[in-house]
C-alpha positions as CSV (number, residue, x, y, z in Angstrom):
1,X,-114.0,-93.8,107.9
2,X,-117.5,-93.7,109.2
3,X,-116.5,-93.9,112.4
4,X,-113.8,-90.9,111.9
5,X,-116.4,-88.7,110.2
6,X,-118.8,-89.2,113.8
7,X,-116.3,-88.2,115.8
8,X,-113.9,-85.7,113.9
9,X,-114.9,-82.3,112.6
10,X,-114.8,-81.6,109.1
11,X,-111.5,-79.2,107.7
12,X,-109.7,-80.7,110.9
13,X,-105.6,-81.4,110.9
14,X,-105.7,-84.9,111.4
15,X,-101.9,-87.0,111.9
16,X,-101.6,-90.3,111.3
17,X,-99.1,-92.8,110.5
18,X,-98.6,-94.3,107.2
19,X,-101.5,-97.1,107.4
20,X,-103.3,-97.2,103.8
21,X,-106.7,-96.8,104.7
22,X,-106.2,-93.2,106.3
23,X,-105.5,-92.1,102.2
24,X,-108.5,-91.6,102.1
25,X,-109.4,-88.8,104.7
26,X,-108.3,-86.3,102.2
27,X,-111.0,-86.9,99.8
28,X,-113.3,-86.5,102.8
29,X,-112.3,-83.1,103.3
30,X,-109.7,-83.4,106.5
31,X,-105.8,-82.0,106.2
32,X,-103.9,-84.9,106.3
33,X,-100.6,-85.0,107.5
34,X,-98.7,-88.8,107.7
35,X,-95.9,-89.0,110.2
36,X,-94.5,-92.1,108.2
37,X,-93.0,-94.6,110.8
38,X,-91.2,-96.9,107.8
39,X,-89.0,-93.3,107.7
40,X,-88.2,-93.5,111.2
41,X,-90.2,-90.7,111.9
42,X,-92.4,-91.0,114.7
43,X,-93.4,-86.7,115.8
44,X,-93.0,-83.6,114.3
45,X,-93.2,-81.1,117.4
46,X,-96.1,-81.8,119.4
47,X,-97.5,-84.4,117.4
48,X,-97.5,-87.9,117.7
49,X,-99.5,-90.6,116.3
50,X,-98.7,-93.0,118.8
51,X,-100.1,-90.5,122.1
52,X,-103.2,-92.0,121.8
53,X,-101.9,-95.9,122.3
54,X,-100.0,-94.3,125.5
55,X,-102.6,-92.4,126.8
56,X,-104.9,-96.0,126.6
57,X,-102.0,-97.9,128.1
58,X,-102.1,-95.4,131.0
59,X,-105.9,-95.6,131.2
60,X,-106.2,-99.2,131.2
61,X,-103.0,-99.7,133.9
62,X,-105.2,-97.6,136.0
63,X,-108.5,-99.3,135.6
64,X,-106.6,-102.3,136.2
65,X,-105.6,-101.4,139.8
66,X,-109.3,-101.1,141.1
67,X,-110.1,-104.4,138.9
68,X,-112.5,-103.2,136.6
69,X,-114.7,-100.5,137.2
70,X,-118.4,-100.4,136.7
71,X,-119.9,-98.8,133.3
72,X,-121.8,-95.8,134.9
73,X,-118.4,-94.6,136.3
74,X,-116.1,-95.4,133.3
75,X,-116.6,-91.6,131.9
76,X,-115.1,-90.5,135.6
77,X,-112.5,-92.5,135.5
78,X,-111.6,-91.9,131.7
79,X,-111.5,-87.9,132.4
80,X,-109.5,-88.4,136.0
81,X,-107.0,-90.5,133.6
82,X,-107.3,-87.8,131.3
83,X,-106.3,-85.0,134.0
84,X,-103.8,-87.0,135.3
85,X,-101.5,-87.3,132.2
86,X,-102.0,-84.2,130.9
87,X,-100.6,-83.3,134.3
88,X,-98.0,-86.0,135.1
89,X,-95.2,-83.5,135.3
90,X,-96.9,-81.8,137.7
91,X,-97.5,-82.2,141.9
92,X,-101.1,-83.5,141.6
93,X,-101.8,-82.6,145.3
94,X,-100.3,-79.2,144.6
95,X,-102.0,-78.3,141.1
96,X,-105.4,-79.2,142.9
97,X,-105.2,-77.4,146.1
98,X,-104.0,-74.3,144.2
99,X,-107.6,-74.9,142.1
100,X,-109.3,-75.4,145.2
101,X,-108.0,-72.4,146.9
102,X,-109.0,-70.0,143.7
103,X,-112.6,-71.8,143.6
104,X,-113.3,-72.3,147.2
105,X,-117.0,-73.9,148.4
106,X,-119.0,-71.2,149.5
């Protein structure tokens, strides 16, 4: 909890799966919604609980490839990752030189 409480902001809609010890973020004033996986339910629209175990999985594939990376350049790495799967649909060369061409260096 204490680590949930430094890092999520109070009144939030937090969804989790159906582990125990999330019970308790209601009493410590978060909307709780469980996306109970022993149902066979594992999203309701946009959200899913297990995103976040992807999204690592992705990260640390990546990582992998340059094997290891060192700590003052994790954060640049983690928010390239980032970028790239919230774009993965997308032509990466594409998206960026259409951001480059409506912010060009001056």
């Amino acid at each position: 909890m204490p680590v949930i409480k430094g890092r999520v902001i109070e009144d939030s809609l937090v969804y989790t799966d159906g582990w125990r010890s999330y019970d308790g973020l209601i009493l410590s004033g978060y909307n709780h919604q469980k996306i109970p996986h022993h149902e066979n339910e594992f999203a309701r629209g946009k959200n899913r609980v297990n995103r976040v175990e992807s999204f690592w999985s992705f990260a640390k594939r990546r990582v992998a490839k340059f094997k290891g990376i060192k700590n003052n350049n994790f954060l640049t790495h983690l928010k390239e990752s980032e970028y790239r799967w919230n774009h993965k649909e997308e032509n990466l060369y594409k998206l960026l030189l259409r951001k480059l061409r409506k912010r060009a260096l001056k």
